[in-house]
C-alpha positions as CSV (number, residue, x, y, z in Angstrom):
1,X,-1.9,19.5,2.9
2,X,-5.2,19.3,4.7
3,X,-6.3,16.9,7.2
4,X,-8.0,15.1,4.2
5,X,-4.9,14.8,2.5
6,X,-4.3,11.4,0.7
7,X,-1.8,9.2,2.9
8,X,0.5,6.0,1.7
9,X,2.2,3.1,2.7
10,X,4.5,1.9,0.9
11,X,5.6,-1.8,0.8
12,X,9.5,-3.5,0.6
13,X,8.5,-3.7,-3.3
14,X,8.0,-0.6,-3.7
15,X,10.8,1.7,-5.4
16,X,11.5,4.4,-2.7
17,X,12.0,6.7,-5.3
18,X,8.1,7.2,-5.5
19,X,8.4,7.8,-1.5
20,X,11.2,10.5,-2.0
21,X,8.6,11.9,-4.8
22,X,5.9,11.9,-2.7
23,X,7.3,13.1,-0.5
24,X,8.9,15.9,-1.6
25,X,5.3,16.5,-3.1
26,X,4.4,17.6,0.9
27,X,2.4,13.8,1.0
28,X,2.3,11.5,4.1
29,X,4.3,8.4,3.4
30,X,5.4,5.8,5.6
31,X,8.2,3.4,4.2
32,X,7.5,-0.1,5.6
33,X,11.2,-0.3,4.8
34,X,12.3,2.9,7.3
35,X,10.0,1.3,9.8
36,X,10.2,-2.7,10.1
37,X,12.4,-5.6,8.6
38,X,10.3,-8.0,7.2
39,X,6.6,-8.3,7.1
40,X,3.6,-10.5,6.2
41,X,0.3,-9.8,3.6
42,X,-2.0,-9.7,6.5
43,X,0.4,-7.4,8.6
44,X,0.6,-5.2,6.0
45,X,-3.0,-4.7,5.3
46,X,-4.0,-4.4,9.0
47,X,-1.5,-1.3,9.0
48,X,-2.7,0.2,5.5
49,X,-6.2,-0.3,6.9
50,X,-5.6,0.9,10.9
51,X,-3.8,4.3,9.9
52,X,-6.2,4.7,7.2
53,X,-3.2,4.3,4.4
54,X,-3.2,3.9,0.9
55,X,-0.6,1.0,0.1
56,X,1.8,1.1,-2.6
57,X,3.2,-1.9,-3.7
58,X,5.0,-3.0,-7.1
59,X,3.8,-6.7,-5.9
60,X,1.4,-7.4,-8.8
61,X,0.2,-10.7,-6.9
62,X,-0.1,-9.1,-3.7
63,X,-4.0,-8.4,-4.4
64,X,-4.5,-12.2,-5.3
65,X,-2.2,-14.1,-2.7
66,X,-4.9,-11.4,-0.4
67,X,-8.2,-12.8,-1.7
68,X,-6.9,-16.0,-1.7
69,X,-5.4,-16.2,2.4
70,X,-8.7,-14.7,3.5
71,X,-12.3,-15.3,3.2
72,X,-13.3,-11.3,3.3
73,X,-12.8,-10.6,-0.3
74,X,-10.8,-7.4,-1.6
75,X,-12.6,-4.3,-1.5
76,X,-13.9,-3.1,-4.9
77,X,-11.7,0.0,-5.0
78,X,-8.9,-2.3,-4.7
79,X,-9.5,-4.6,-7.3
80,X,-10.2,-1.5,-9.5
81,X,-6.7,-0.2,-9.1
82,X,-5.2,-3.3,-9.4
83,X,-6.7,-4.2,-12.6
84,X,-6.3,-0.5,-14.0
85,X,-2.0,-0.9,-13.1
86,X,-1.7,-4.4,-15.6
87,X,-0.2,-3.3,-18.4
């Protein structure tokens, strides 16, 4: 992969199966699950946002509990994927 390669985080919600994929698929993932026992929205996002992370979460109100705890609202990129994953 190059240095521009696409990176994740994935959240507790997320199926680790899609790690293991991604994985295997040569992809930079960190597992919040491998990594730390329980954490908070805001934790979370400062991580996904500090290392410059893509965050993967099954948590369809993760987006909305975000805009909600924080006056800074959600980047439009984010509310794009969000809306494009509600079936």
């Amino acid at each position: 992969m190059s240095e521009a390669a696409l990176r994740f985080l994935a959240d507790e919600s997320c199926d680790f199966g899609v790690v293991q994929v991604l994985r295997a698929n040569g992809y930079d993932v960190v597992a919040l699950t491998e990594i730390a026992s329980r954490t908070i929205d805001s934790e979370v996002i400062a991580l996904s946002y500090n290392e410059k992370r893509i965050l993967l979460t099954e948590d369809k109100d993760f987006a909305s509990r975000f805009s909600r705890s924080y006056s800074n609202p959600l980047p439009r990129q984010c509310k794009e994927i969000v809306t494009r994953g509600h079936y």
